[in-house]
N, C-alpha and C positions, 0 to 999 in steps of 0.2 A: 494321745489325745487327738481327736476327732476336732474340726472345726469349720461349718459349714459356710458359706456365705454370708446366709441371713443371719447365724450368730455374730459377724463384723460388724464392729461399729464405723460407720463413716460420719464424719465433719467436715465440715468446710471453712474454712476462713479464706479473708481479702488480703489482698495487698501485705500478704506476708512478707517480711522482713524489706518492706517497702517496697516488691514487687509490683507489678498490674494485676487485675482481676482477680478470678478466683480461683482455688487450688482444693481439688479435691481429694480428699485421704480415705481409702477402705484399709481399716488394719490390722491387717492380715493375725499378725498378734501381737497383744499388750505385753509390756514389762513384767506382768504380773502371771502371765502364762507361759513364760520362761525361767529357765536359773539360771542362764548366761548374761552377761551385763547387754543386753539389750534394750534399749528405748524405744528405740521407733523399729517398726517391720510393715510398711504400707504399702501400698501399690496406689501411684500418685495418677491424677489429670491432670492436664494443664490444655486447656481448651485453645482456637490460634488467639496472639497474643495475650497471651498469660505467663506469668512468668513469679518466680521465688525470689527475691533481690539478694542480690549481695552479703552473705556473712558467714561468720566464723565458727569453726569448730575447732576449742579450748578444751583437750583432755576428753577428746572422743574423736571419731571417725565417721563419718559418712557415705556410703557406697551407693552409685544411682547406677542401677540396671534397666536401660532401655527396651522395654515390650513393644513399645510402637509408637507410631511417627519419627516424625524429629525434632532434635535439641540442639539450644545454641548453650552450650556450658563455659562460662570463666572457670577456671579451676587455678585459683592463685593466682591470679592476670595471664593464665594463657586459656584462650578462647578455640572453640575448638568446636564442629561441627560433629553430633552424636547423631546413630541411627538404632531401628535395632539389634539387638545382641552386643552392641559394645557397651562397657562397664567405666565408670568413672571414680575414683576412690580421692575422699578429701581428708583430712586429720592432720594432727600434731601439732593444732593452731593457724593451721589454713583456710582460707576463706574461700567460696564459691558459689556460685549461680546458675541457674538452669530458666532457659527462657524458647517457650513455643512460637517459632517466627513463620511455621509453617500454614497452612491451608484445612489441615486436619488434628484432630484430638491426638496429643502426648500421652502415652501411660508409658511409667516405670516404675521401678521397685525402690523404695530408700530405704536402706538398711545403716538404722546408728546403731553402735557401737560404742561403750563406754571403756573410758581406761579403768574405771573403779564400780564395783558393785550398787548397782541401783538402789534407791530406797525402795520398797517396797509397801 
């Protein structure tokens, strides 16, 4: 399967998981055009100060691949300055945050991962 740009759906929501501003999602692909337990496959924005607040992943996994700029990420209460090419991985009921404190536009990749097969 072939899957061009302009076939990606993008949305946007606010103050995700009580985050600041806004948080842009193209995705790359749905749950529904895989058969691995995948949920989310996006390549994220996060403009300067914008950020994802604080929260949990219960029986899935999270993995943020930095394309560009920088990130300030909690990962379980350790905080830690991302650039790109470094990878950050959350799961097993771990919590974390991803926050633009810099000067230019953040894009990364967030890849969930489910412990159990998605509905479809």
């Amino acid at each position: 399967m072939f899957k061009t740009v302009s076939e990606q759906r993008q949305d946007t929501s606010e103050n995700r998981f009580g985050g600041n501003g806004k948080v842009v999602m193209d995705h790359v692909m749905e749950k529904t055009d895989v058969l691995g337990n995948c949920r989310l496959f996006a390549r994220v924005t996060l403009e300067p100060g914008c950020s994802i607040g604080y929260h949990q992943h219960d029986k899935e996994e999270e993995i943020y691949y930095i394309l560009s700029g920088q990130a300030v990420v909690n990962d379980n209460g350790e905080t830690r300055t991302v650039y790109p090419g470094d990878a950050v991985y959350t799961g097993n009921g771990a919590f974390h945050s991803i926050e633009n404190q810099s000067d230019a536009p953040l894009e990364f990749l967030g890849v969930i991962l489910t412990y159990q097969p998605p509905e479809r």
